[in-house]
NUDOMAR-588523 format. One record per residue (C-alpha): x, y, z. Coordinates in steps of 0.1 Angstrom, whole numbers, padded with zeros to 4 digits, always signed. Layout:
REM residues N
XYZ;...
REM end
This chain:
REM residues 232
+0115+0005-0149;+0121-0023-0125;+0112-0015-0090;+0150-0023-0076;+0163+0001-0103;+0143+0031-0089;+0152+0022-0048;+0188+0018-0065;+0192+0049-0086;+0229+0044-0086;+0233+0050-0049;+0228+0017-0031;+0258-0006-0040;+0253-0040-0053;+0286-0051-0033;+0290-0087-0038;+0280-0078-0079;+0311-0058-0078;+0339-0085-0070;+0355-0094-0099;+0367-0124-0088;+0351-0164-0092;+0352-0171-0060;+0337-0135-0050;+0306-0145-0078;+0304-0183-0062;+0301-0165-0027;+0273-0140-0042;+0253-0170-0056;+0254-0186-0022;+0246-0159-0002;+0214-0154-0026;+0203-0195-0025;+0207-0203+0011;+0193-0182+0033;+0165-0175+0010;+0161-0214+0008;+0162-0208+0048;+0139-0183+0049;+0115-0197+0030;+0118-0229+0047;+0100-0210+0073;+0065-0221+0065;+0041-0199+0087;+0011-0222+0080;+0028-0252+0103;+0040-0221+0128;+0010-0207+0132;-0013-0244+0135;+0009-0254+0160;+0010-0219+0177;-0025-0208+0178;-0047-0242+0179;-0021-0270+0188;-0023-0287+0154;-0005-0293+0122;-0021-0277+0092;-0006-0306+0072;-0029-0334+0088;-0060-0313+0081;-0081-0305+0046;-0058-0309+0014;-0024-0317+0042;-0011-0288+0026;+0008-0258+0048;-0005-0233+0028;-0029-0201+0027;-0062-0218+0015;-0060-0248+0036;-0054-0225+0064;-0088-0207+0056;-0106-0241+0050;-0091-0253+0085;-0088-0226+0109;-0109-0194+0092;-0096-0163+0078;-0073-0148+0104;-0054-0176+0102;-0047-0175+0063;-0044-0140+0067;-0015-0142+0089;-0004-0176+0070;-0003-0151+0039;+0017-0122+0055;+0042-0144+0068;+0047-0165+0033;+0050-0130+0015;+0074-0114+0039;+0099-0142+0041;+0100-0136+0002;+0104-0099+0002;+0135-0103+0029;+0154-0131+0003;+0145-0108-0025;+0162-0082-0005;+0189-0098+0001;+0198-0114-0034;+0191-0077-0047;+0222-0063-0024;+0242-0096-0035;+0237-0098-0071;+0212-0072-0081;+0179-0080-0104;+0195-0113-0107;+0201-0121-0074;+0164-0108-0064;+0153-0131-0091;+0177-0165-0076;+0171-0151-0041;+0129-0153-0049;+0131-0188-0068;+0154-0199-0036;+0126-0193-0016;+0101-0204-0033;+0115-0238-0030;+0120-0240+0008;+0082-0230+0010;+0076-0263-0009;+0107-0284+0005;+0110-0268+0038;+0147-0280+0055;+0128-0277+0086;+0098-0294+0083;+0108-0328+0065;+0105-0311+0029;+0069-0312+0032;+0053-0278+0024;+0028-0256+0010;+0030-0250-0030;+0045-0219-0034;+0015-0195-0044;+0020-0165-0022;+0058-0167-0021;+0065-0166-0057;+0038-0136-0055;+0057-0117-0037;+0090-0127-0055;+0071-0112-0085;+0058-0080-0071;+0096-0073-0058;+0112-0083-0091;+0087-0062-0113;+0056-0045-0099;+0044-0040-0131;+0042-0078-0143;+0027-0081-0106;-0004-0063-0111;-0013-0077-0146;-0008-0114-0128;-0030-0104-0099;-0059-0091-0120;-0054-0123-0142;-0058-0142-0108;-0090-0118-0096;-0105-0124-0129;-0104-0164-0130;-0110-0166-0089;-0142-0143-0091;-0154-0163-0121;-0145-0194-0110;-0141-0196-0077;-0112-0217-0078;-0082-0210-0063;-0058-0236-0077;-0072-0227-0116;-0061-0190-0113;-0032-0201-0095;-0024-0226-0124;-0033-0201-0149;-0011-0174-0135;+0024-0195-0133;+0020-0205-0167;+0018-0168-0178;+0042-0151-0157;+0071-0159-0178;+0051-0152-0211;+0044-0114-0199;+0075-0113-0183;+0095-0122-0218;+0069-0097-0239;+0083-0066-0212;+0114-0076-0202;+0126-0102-0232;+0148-0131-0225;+0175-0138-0198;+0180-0152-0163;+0147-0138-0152;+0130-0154-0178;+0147-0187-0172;+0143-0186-0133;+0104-0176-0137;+0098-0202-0161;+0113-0228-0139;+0096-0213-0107;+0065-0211-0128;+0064-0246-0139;+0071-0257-0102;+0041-0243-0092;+0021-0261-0118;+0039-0294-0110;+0029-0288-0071;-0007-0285-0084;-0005-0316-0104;-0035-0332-0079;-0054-0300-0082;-0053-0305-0118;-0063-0341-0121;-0090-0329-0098;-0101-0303-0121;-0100-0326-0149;-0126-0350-0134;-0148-0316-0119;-0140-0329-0085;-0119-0300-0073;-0136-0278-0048;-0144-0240-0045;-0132-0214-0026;-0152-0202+0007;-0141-0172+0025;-0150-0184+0059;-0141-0211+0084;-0160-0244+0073;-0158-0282+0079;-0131-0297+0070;-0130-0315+0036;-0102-0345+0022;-0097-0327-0012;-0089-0291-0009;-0087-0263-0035;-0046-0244-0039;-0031-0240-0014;-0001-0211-0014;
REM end
């Protein structure tokens, strides 16, 4: 069972789901794509540089505003609260396209803001690659397909130690398990996409890999490096 169908339980409406009407359904699927693209245009890895050491994350280590180039750049507070903020921006959107559309909305709502973490509005559409967001846009969407993609990650990062392999690894998966407990549909379509823009985003990571150039992950602040492991 789907974790918005035990909060939901037949109590909490799914009010915009409810109008019968196209115009009703075209206001649902906006109100589901744009302020999750919004919120998740809201990268907390340029916030928190700029906030806490008068930088931008994107001009340091790999130049991407994401988790692991925080912790690379600034040490692990800092990609600790880079993290939070990626994965709550994702569980509000969820939220909302879950009250707009139900399941289906959650799932648009997550993919929505997936891609302003990697295109952010605000930031010239120059982001991080998604990692963290689409996380959390899993674990809301189905806990259960969560928890067998986070051990899949654990395994690869603790016998690897690379970052951008598990993460690789892991959005190539998602919609495999996802189809094998769920079967096909729209959330098998939007995590296949969301999936696939996550590999595309890691496209330098995986070129990197290919020629054994790609670094490992450190969990603690070190000098900075030009190539960089994932970053979320």
């Amino acid at each position: 069972m789907q974790f918005w169908e035990i909060i939901n339980n037949g109590v909490i409406p799914t009010w915009c789901g409810n109008q019968m009407s196209a115009l009703g359904i075209i206001g649902c699927v906006l109100l589901c794509m744009i302020p999750a693209y919004l919120l998740g245009s809201l990268n907390f890895g340029i916030i928190l540089s700029h906030r806490l050491f008068g930088e931008d994350v994107r001009t340091k280590g790999s130049g991407n505003a994401g988790t692991t180039n925080m912790l690379r750049s600034y040490g692990k507070k800092a990609a600790v609260l880079t993290l939070v903020g990626d994965i709550f921006k994702a569980i509000v959107a969820c939220c909302i396209g879950y009250f707009a559309l139900g399941v289906d909305g959650a799932y648009l709502a997550g993919m929505f803001a997936v891609l302003g973490h990697m295109f952010p509005l605000y930031y010239r559409f120059k982001g991080g690659k998604g990692v963290a967001t689409a996380a959390a846009m899993i674990l809301m969407t189905n806990p259960l397909v969560f928890l067998i993609i986070l051990l899949i990650f654990a395994v690869i990062v603790i016998g690897t130690k690379f970052v951008s392999l598990a993460s690789i690894m892991s959005a190539l998966l998602w919609p495999l398990i996802l189809s094998r407990i769920e079967g096909a549909g729209v959330p098998f379509l939007i995590a296949f996409a969301v999936g696939a823009l996550v590999v595309f985003m890691h496209r330098a990571n995986i070129m990197r890999l290919y020629r054994g150039q790609e670094n490992k992950i450190s969990f603690g602040k070190k000098k900075e490096k030009k190539e960089d492991s994932a970053d979320e």
